[in-house]
C-alpha positions in Angstrom: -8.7 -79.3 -52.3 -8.3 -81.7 -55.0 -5.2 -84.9 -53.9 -5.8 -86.0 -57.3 -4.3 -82.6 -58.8 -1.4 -82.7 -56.2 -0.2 -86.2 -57.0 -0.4 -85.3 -60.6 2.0 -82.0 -60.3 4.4 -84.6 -58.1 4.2 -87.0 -60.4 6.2 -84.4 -63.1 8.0 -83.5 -60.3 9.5 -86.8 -59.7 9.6 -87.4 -63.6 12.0 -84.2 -63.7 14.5 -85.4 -60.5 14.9 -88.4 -62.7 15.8 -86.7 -65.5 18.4 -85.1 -63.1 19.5 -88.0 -62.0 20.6 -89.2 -65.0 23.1 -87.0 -65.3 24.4 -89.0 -61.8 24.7 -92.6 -64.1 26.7 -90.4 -66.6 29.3 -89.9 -63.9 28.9 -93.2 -62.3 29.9 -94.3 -66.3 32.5 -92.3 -66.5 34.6 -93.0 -63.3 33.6 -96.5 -64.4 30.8 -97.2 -61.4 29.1 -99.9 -62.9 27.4 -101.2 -60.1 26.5 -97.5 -58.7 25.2 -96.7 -62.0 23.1 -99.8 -62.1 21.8 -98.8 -59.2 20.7 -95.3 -60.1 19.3 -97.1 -63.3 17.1 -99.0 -61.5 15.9 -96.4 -59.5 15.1 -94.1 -62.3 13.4 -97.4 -64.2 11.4 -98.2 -61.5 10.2 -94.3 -60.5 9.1 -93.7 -64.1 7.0 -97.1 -64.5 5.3 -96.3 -61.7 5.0 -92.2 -62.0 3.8 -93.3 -66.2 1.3 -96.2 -64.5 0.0 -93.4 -62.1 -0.5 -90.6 -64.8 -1.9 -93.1 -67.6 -4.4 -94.0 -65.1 -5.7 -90.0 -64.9 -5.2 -89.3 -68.1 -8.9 -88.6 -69.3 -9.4 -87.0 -66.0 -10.3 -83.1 -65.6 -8.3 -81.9 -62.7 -8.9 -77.8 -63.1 -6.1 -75.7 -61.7 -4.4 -76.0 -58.6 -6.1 -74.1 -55.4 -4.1 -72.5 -52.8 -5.0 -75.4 -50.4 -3.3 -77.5 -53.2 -0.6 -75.6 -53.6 0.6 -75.6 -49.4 -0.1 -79.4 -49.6 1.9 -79.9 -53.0 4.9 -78.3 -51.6 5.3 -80.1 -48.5 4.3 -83.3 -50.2 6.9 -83.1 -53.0 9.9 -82.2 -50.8 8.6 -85.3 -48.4 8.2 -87.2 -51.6 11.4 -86.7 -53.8 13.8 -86.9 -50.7 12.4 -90.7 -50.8 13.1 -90.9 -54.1 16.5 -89.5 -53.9 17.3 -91.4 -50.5 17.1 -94.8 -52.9 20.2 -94.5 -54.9 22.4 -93.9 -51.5 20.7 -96.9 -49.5 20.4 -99.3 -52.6 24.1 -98.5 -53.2 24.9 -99.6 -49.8 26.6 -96.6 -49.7 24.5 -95.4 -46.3 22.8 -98.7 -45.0 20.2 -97.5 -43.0 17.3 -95.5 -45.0 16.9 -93.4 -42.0 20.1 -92.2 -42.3 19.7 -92.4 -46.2 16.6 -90.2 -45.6 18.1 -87.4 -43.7 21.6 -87.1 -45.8 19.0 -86.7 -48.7 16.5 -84.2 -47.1 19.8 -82.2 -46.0 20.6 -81.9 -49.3 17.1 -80.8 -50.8 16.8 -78.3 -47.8 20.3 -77.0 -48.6 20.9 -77.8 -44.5 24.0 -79.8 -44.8 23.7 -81.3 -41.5 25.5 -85.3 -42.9 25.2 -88.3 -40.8 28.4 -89.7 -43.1 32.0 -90.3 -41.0 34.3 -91.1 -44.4 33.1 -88.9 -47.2 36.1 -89.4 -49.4 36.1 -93.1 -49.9 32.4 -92.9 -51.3 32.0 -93.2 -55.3 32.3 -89.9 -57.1 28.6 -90.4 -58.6 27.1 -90.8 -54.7 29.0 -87.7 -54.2 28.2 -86.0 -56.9 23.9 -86.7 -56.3 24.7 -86.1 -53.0 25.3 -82.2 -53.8 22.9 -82.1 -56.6 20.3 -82.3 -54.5 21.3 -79.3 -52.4 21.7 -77.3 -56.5 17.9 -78.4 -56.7 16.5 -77.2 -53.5 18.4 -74.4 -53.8 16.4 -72.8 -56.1 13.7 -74.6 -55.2 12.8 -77.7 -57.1 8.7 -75.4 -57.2 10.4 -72.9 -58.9 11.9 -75.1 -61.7 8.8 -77.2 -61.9 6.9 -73.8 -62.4 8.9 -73.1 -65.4 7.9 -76.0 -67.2 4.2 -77.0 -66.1 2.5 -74.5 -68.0 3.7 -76.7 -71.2 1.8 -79.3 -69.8 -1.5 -77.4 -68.8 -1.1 -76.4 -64.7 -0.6 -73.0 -63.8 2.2 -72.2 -61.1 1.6 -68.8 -59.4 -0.3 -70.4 -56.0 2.5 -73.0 -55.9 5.4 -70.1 -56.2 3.6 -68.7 -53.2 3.5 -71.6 -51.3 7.6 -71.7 -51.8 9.2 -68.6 -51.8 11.9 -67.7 -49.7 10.6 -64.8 -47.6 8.0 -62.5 -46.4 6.6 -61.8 -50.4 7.2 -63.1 -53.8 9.3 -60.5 -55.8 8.4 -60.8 -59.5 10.9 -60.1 -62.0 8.6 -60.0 -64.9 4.6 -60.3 -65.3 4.3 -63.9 -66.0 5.6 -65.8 -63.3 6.9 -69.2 -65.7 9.3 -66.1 -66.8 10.2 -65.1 -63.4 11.6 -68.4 -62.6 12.9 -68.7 -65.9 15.1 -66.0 -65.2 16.3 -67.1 -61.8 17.2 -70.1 -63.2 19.6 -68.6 -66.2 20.9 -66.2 -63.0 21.8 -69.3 -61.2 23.2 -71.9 -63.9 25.1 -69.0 -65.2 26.7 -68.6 -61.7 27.4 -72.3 -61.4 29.1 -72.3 -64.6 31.6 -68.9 -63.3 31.9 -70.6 -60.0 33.3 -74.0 -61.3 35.7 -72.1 -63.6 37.0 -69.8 -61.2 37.4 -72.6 -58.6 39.0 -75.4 -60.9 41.7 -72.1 -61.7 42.1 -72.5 -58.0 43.9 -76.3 -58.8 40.6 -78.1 -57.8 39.5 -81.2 -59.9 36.3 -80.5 -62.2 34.2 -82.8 -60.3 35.5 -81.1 -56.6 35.1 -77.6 -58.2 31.4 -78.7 -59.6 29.8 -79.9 -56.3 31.8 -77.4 -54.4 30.0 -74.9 -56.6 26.5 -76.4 -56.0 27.1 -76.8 -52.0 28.1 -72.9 -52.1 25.3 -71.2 -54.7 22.6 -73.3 -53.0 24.0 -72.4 -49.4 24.5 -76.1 -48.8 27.9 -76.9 -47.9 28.1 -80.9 -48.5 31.8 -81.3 -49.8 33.8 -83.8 -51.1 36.1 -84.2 -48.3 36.0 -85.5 -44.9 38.0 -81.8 -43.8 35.2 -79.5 -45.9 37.1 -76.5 -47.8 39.5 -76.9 -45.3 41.0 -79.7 -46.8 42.4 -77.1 -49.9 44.4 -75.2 -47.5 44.3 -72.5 -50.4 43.5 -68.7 -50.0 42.5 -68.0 -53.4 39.6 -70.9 -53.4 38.4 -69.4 -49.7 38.1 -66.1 -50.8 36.2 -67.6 -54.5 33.7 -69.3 -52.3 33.0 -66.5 -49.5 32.4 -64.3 -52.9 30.1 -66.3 -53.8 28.1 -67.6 -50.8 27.8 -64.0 -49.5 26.4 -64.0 -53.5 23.9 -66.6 -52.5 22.5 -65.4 -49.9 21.4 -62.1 -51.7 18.1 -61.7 -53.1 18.3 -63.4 -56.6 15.8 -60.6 -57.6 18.7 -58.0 -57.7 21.4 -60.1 -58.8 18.5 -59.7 -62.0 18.6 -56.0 -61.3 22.2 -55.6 -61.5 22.9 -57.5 -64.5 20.0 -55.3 -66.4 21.1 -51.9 -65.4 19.5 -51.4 -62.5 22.1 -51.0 -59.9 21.3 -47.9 -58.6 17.9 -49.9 -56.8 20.3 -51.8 -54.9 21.4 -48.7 -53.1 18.0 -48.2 -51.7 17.7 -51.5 -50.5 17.1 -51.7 -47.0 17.8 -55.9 -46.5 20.7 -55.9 -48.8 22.5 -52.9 -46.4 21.7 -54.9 -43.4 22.7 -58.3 -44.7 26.2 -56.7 -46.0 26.9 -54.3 -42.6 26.3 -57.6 -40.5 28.9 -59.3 -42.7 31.4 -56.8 -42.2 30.7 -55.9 -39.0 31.2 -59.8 -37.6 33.7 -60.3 -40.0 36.5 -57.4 -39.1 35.1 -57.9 -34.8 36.5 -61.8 -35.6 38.9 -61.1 -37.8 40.1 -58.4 -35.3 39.8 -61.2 -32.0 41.8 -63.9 -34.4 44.3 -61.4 -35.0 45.1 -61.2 -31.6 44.6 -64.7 -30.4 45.4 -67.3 -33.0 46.6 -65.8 -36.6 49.4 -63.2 -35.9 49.2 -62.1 -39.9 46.0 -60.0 -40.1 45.1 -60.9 -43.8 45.2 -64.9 -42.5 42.8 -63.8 -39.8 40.5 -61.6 -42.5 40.6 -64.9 -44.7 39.1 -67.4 -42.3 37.0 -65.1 -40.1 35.2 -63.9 -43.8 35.2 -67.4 -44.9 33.4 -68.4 -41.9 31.1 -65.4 -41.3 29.8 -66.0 -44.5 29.5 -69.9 -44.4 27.2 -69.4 -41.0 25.8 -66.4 -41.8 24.3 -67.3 -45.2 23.3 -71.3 -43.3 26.1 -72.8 -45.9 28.0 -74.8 -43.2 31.3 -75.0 -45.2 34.3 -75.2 -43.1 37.7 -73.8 -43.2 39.0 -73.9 -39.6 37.8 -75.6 -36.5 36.0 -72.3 -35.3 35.6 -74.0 -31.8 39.3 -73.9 -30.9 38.6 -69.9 -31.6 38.3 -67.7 -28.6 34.8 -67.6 -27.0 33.8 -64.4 -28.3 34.4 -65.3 -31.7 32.9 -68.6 -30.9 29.8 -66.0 -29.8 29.5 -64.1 -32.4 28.9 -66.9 -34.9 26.3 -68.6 -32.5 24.6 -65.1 -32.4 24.5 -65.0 -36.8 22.8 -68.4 -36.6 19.6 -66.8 -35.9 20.0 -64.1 -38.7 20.2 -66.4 -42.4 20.3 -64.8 -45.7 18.3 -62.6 -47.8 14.6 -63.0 -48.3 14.8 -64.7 -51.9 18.1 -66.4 -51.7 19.0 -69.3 -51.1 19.8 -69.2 -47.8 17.7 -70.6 -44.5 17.1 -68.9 -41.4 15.1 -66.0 -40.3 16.2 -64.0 -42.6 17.3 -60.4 -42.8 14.2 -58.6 -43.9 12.1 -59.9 -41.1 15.0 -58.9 -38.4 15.2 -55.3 -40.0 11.1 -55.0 -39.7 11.0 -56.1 -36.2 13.8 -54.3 -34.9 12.3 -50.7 -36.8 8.8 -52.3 -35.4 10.7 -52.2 -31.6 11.6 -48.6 -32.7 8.4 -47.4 -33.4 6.8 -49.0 -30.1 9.6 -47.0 -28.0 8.0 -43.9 -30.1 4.6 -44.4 -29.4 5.0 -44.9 -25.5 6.8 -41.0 -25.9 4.0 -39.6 -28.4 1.1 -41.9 -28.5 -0.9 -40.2 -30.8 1.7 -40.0 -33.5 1.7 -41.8 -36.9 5.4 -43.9 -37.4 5.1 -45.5 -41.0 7.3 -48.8 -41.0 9.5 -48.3 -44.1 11.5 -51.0 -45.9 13.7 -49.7 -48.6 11.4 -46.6 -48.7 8.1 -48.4 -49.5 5.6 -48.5 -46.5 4.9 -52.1 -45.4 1.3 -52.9 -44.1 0.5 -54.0 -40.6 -0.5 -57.3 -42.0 3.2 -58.2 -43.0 4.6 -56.7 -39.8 1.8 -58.8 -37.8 2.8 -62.3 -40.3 6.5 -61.9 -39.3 5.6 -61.2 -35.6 3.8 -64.6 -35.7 6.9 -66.2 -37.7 9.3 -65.2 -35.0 7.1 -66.6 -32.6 6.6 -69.9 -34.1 10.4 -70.6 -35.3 11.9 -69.5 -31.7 8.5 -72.1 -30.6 9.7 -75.0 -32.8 13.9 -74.6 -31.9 12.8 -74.9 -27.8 10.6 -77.5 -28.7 13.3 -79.6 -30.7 15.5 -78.5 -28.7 13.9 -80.0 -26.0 13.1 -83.4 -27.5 17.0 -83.5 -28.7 17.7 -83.3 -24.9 15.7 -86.0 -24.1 18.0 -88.3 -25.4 20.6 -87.2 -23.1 22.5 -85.0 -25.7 24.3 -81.6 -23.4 21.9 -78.4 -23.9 24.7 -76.8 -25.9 24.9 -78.9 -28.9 20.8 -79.9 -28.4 20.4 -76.2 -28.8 22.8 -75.8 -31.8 21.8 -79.6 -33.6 18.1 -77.1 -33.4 19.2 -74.0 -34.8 21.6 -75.8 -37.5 18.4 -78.1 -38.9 15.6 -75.4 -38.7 18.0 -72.8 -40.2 19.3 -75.0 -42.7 22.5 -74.1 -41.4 24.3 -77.9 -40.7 27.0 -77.6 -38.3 26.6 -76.0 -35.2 28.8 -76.6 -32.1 29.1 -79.2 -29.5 28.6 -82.8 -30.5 27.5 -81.4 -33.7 30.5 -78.9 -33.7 32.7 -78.1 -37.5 34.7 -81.5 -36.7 31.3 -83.5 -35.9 28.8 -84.7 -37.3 24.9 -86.3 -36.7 25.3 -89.9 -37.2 25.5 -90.4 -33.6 22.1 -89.5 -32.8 19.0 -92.1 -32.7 16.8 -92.5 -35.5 13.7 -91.3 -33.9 16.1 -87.9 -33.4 17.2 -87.9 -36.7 13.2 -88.1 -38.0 12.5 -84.9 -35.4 15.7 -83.1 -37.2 14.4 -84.4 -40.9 11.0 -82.5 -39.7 12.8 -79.7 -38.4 15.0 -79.1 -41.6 11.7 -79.2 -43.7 9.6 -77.1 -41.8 12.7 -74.5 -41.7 13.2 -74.6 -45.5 9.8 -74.0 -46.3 9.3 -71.2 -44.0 7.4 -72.8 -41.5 4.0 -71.8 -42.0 3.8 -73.7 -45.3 4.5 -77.1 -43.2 2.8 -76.5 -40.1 -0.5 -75.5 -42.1 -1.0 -78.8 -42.4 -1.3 -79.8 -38.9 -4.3 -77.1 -38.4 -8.0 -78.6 -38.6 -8.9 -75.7 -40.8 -6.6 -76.8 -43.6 -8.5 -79.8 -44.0 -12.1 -78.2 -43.8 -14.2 -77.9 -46.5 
């Protein structure tokens, strides 16, 4: 293991969130934000005269390539580190006072959780707004898989630190070279935003509402500009825009690729993306079908906001359209019960995800098999490929730890005296990236009410469920850190 190495690869890290960030003065400018763009100035000046002292100091240095060792403590370092980094322009501003809060609005957004400690969104300055959902555009992707694009120019290979990152059970190359791979993602997922933002500013919404709307939605975020979420549009056409394209988000990115070369006949035979769709329609019409009955006589009003919100929970965006908890319990249940599913394995989306659910529950099968013909052979098959006992023993032990950390948080949250409803939901909202829940953390709620030391535990829990858990908790093992 080689710290030296690691600092280095966050130190272009940091130098490439700056870069982003620029684009956040340019908006300050232009809504005339002088003393919010001053501030982001600053920031950036003072980040890259350090970062520059830092890699000037190195420069004659040898590092090698990064080691797998490297790469786990990279990742968990840089998503620690740049959610500092990106915390300053909100508490310098004096736009959130306390860098605790600051902190956790900030690692919300690079987790893509959502979860906001802010009460009045709408009086902020457009700029703080605007950073505030870029951040959730960058961790969408993954701010790795960006940095793995461009690092080969300057000498450091990317492959271990891809690894380290990826959504999901395996890393799906698109291409041979993996700076390509991400390349490609990244075309995939600009040229979304820039469809998104169109078809959403057709809608009537303002460029700048339509722009971060779009990044809260394609990186399953769901930070809005408005204190009432999507809600506050009151407008069919940009619900139904959105639920297109979070239930877009939380596919695979890998064949969004496929589709767009050809190869849409492979999406047939994909075993996640079936499951992922039938669970959306399946929740969607059983709501859509209870709402009917109970609050929206018209059933296309009914379809619209039980879609709208299926998707929004389903895929961990946390965009809101209705206040679901005035919705009739089971409805109310059903969405509590999609909170443990997530997205696709390579999306965007948090969560368990779908891929590991469909192995366990054909795994569950084939032990109900074995007790009736125990000297049978039952191949586990995803999407007709046979997948190794290793995987199916990996996600047994990532079920085991993520249902481990949300009693554990969920216990901790309790301590402070919160009700075990909304402890258990303020759990399963920050480890699945999802942001609201319900309770005292409900679509109308929001975290700022908690104590810091509980909002530290939720900043922990959001991290270790973006990066898959394994890639944080590593860290904590004594082996990690032998030699």
């Amino acid at each position: 293991m080689n710290p030296k190495i690691v600092l280095r690869i966050i130190s272009y890290l940091l130098l490439i969130v700056c870069a982003f960030m620029l684009t956040a003065v340019a908006v300050a400018l232009y809504f005339k934000e002088y003393a919010v763009a001053r501030t982001f100035f600053i920031v950036i000046a003072a980040a890259v005269l350090v970062i520059g002292g830092f890699l000037f100091s190195i420069r004659s240095d040898h590092l090698g390539q990064p080691s797998f060792k490297d790469g786990f403590l990279f990742v968990t370092g840089s998503w620690v580190i740049v959610a500092v980094l990106g915390a300053l322009p909100f508490y310098l501003s004096g736009a959130i006072p306390s860098f605790c809060d600051a902190y956790f609005e900030t690692i919300s957004g690079f987790t893509t959780t959502g979860a906001s400690i802010l009460t009045e969104i709408q009086s902020l300055p457009h700029a703080i707004l605007y950073w505030r959902s870029l951040t959730h555009w960058l961790g969408g992707m993954g701010i790795v898989v960006l940095t793995v694009a461009i690092l080969p120019l300057l000498g450091v290979g990317g492959l271990q630190l891809v690894k380290a990152e990826a959504p999901g059970p395996t890393v799906d190359k698109i291409t041979p070279r993996i700076t390509e791979t991400a390349k490609y993602l990244w075309y995939i997922y600009i040229g979304m935003t820039v469809v998104e933002t169109l078809m959403l500013m057709g809608g009537g919404m303002s460029f700048i509402d339509s722009l971060i709307h779009t990044f809260g939605t394609l990186a399953t975020g769901g930070f809005s500009t408005k204190n009432g979420s999507v809600e506050h549009f009151n407008s069919a056409y940009i619900d139904w825009v959105i639920t297109f394209f979070m239930v877009a988000a939380g596919m695979n990115f890998v064949l969004h690729f496929r589709l767009l070369t050809g190869q849409g006949k492979s999406l047939l035979k994909n075993s996640e993306l079936k499951a992922y769709l039938l669970i959306f329609v399946t929740a969607t019409l059983a709501i859509a079908w209870i709402l009917n009955f109970k609050v929206y006589p018209v059933f296309k009003d009914a379809l619209r906001y039980s879609a709208f919100q299926v998707a929004s929970i389903l895929t961990t965006t946390g965009f809101v359209s209705a206040d679901y908890e005035t919705w009739p319990h089971v409805a109310q249940a059903i969405l509590f019960l999609l909170m443990f599913v997530g997205g696709c394995s390579g999306s965007t989306g948090g969560g368990i995800k779908v891929v590991r659910l469909v192995t366990l529950f054909k795994q569950a099968l084939n032990e109900m098999k074995y007790l009736i013909h125990p000297k049978a052979i039952f191949p586990l098959r995803i999407s007709g490929q046979v997948v190794p006992k290793n995987i199916v023993y990996a996600i047994s032990g990532f079920f085991f730890l993520y249902i481990a950390i949300l009693l554990i948080v969920t216990f901790i949250v309790c301590l402070s005296g919160v009700d075990l409803l909304s402890a258990v939901s303020a759990a399963l909202a920050t480890v699945g990236n999802i942001g609201p829940g319900f309770g005292i953390v409900g679509p109308t709620d929001n975290y700022a009410h908690f104590s810091d030391p509980i909002k530290w535990v939720l900043s922990f829990a959001m991290l270790a469920g973006r990066l898959e858990l394994y890639t944080v908790l590593v860290l904590f093992t004594p082996m990690f850190w032998r030699r």
